[in-house]
ROZA-525620 format. One record per residue (C-alpha): x, y, z. Coordinates in steps of 0.001 Angstrom, whole numbers. Layout:
residues N
+---------+---------+---------+
|      px |      py |      pz |
+---------+---------+---------+
|       X |       Y |       Z |
...
+---------+---------+---------+
END
This chain:
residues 242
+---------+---------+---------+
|      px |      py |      pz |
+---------+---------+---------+
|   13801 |  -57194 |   36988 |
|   10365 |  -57477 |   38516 |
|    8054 |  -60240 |   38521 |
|    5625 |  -60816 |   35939 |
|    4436 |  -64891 |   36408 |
|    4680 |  -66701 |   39035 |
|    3944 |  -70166 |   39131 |
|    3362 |  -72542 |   42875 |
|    2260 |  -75840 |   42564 |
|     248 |  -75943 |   39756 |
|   -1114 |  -78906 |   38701 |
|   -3918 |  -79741 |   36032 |
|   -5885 |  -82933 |   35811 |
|   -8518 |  -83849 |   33200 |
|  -11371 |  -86710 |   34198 |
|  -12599 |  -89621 |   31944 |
|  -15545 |  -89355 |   34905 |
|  -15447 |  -88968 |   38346 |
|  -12723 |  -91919 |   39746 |
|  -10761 |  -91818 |   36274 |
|   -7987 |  -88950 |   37080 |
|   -5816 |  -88344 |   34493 |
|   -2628 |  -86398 |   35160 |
|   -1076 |  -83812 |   32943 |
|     968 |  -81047 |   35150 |
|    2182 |  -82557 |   38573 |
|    2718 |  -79722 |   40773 |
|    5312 |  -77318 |   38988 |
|    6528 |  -74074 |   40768 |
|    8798 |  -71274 |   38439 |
|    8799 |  -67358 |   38227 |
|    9183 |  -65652 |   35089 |
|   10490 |  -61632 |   35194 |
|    9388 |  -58785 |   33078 |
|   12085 |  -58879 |   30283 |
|   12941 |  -62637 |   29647 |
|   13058 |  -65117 |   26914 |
|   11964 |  -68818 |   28512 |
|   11780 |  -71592 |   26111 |
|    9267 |  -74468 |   27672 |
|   11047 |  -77415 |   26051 |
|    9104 |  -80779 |   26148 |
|    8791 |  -83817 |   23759 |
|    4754 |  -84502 |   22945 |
|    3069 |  -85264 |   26023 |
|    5086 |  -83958 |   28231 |
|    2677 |  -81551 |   29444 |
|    4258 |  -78049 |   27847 |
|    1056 |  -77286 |   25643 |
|   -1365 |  -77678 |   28251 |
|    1120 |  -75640 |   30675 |
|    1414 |  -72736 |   27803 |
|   -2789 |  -73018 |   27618 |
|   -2634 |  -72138 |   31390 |
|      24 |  -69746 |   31292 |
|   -2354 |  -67912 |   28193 |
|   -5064 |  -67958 |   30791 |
|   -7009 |  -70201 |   28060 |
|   -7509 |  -73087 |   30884 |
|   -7094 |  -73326 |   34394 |
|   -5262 |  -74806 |   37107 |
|   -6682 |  -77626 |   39071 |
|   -4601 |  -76200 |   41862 |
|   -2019 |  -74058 |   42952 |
|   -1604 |  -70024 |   42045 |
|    -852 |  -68717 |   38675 |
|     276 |  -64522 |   39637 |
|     696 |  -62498 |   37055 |
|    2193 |  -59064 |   37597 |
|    1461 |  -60126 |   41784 |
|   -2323 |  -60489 |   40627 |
|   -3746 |  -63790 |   41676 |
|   -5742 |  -64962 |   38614 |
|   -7302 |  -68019 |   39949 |
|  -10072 |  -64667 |   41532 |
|  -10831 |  -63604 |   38029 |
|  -14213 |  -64495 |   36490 |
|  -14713 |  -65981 |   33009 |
|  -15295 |  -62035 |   31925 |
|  -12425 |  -60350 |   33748 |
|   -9882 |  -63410 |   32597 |
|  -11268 |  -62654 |   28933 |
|  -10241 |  -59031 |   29416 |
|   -6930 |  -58948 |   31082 |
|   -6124 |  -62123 |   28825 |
|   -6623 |  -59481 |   25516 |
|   -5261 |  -56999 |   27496 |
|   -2107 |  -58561 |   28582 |
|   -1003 |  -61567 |   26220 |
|    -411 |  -61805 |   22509 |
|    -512 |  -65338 |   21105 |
|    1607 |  -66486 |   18361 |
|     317 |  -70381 |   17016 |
|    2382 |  -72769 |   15008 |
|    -497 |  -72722 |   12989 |
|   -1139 |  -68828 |   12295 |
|   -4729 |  -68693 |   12872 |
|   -5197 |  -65901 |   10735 |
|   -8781 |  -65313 |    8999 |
|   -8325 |  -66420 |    5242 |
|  -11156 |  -63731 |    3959 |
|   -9402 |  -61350 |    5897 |
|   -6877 |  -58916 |    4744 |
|   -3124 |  -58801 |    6788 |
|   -4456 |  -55390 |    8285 |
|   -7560 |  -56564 |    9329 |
|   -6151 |  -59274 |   10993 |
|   -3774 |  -57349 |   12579 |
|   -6227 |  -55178 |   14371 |
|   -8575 |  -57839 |   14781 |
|   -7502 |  -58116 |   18972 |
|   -7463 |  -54374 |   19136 |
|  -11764 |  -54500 |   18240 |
|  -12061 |  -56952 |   21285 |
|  -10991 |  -54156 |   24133 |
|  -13520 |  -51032 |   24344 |
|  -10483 |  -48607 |   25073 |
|   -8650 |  -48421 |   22360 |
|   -8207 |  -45620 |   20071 |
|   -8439 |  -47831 |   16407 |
|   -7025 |  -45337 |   14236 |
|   -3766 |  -45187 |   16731 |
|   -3679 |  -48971 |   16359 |
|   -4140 |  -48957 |   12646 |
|   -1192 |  -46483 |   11975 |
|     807 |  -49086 |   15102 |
|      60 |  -51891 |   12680 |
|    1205 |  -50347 |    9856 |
|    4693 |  -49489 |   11607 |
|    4953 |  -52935 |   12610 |
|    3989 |  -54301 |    9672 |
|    6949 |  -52478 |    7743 |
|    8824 |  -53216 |   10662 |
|    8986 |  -57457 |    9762 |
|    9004 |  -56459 |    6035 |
|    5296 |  -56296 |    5143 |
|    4871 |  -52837 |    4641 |
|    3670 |  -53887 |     922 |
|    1387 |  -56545 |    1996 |
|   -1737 |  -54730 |    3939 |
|   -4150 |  -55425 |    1857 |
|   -3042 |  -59082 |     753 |
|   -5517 |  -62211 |    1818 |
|   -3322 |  -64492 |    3933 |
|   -3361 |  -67186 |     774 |
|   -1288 |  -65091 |   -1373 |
|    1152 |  -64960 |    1795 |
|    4543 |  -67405 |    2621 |
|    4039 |  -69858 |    5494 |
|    7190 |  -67547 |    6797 |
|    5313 |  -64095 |    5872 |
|    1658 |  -65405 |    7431 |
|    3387 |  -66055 |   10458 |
|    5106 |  -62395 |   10675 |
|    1408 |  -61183 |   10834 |
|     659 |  -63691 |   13550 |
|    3168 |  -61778 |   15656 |
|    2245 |  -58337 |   14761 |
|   -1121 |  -59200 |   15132 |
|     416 |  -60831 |   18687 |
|    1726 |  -57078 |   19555 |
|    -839 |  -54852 |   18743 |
|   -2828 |  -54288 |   22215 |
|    1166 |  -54051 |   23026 |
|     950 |  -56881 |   25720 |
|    3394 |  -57554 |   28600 |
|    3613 |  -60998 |   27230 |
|    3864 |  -62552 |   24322 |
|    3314 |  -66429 |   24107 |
|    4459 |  -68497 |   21227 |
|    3500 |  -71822 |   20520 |
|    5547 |  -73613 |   17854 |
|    6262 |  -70581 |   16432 |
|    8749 |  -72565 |   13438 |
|    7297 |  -75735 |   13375 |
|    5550 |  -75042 |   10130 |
|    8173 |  -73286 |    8390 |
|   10961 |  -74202 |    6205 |
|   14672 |  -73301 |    7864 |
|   15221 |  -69992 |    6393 |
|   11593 |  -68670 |    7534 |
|   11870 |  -70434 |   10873 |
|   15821 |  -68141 |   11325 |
|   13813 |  -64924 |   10118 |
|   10962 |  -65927 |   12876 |
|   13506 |  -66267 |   15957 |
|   15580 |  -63000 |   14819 |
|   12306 |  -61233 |   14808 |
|   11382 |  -62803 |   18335 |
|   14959 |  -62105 |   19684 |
|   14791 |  -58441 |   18603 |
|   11578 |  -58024 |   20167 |
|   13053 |  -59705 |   23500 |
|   15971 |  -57179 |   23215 |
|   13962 |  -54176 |   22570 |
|   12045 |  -55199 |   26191 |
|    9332 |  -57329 |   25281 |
|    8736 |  -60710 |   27301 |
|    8206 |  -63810 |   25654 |
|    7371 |  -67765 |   26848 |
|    8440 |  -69829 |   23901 |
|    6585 |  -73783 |   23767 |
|    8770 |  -75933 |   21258 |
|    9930 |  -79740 |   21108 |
|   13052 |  -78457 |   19415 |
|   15858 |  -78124 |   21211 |
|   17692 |  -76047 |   18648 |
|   14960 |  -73501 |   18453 |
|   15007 |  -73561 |   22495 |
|   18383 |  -72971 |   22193 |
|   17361 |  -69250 |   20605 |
|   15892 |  -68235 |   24178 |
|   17748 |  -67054 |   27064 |
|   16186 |  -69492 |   29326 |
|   14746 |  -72864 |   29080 |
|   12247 |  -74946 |   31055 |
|   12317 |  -78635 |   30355 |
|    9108 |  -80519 |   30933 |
|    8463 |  -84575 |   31013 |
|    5769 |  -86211 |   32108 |
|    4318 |  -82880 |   33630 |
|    7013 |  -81912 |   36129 |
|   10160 |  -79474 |   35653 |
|   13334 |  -81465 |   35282 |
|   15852 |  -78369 |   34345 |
|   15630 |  -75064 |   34411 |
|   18965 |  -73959 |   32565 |
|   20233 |  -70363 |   31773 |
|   21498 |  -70152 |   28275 |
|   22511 |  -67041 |   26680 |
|   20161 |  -67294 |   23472 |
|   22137 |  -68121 |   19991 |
|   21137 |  -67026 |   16837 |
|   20612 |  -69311 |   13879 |
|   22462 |  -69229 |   10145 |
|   20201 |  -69429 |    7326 |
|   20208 |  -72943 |    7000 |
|   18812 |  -73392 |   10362 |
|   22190 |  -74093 |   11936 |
|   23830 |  -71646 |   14833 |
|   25792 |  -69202 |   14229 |
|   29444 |  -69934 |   15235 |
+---------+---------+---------+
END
């Protein structure tokens, strides 16, 4: 498999003012290939949401090189990050973030509107396949408040593939969900994974972690493990299956 990130001694500091350095990533070094599931495990503070924030090309670096597909991003301007970032990542949040006036379509397509080359009637009829592809063929026109914490976040993920990006990162993608939703959440994920798609996973959770082929653990800003694992899938009641 080819490279898609690769990470050398990135570290990220934020200042009170100029003498008061706070460190939150200590100089971590991984490489993720096209194709992968990694699960960025990490108890809060540990550093794994302001890693995922620099993976997502939402923040940057203090130093080292962040590569993605061999392209150095740290020579991207504010303009040309904004583009490959819509370009190139879908974001899933714990939280959805999906517009509550908005219906699940136009949510869906809302990413698609930010990037001048794209045909919007092919990515209407792609969100309507995908869409009845997680079971929400019958909810287009619905407002996200007459949606299930577990259904709202099935649009967050659709709405995640729709500029069909090379990566997909999700952020909690369970933590808000009951234990059936969070199962149907991670067997939608780990189909996606199988059918090609790669995805950087950020949980505390070490049996949703478990659901990835791959996991990262984080403390205190530097990688302790880096562990090969064969992702599981979960029961219904949130337990694995045997």
């Amino acid at each position: 498999m080819a490279s898609l990130i690769k990470i050398e001694d990135v570290t990220k500091s934020f200042f009170a003012d100029e003498n008061l350095e706070t460190k939150i990533i200590k100089g971590v070094s991984f490489e993720i290939k096209e194709g992968e599931f990694v699960a960025i495990m990490g108890s809060s503070g540990s550093g794994k949401s302001t890693l995922m924030y620099i993976l997502g090309l939402l923040d940057k670096a203090t130093s080292g090189k962040y590569y993605f597909e061999g392209l150095d991003t740290g020579e991207l301007d504010d303009d040309k990050l904004a583009e490959f970032r819509s370009e190139k990542i879908g974001f899933v949040f714990q939280s959805y973030n999906l517009l509550e006036r908005t219906s699940v379509m136009e949510n869906v397509l809302l990413p698609a509107t930010y990037l001048t080359t794209v045909d919007m009637e092919a990515s209407r009829k792609r969100a309507k396949e995908l869409l009845e592809k997680v079971g929400l063929g019958h909810r287009l026109e619905y407002m996200p408040n007459k949606l299930s914490g577990g259904e709202q976040q099935r649009v967050a993920i659709v709405r995640a593939l729709i500029n069909n990006p090379k990566l997909i990162l999700a952020d909690e993608p369970t933590g808000n969900l009951d234990s059936k939703s969070g199962k149907e959440i991670m067997e939608i994920l780990q189909n996606l994974n199988e059918e090609g798609t790669t995805i950087i996973m950020v949980t505390h959770e070490q049996q949703t972690a478990e659901c990835a082929k791959r996991i990262l653990t984080i403390k205190d800003g530097l990688i302790l493990a880096d562990k090969k694992n064969g992702y599981r899938r979960l029961a219904s009641n949130g337990d694995y299956n045997k």
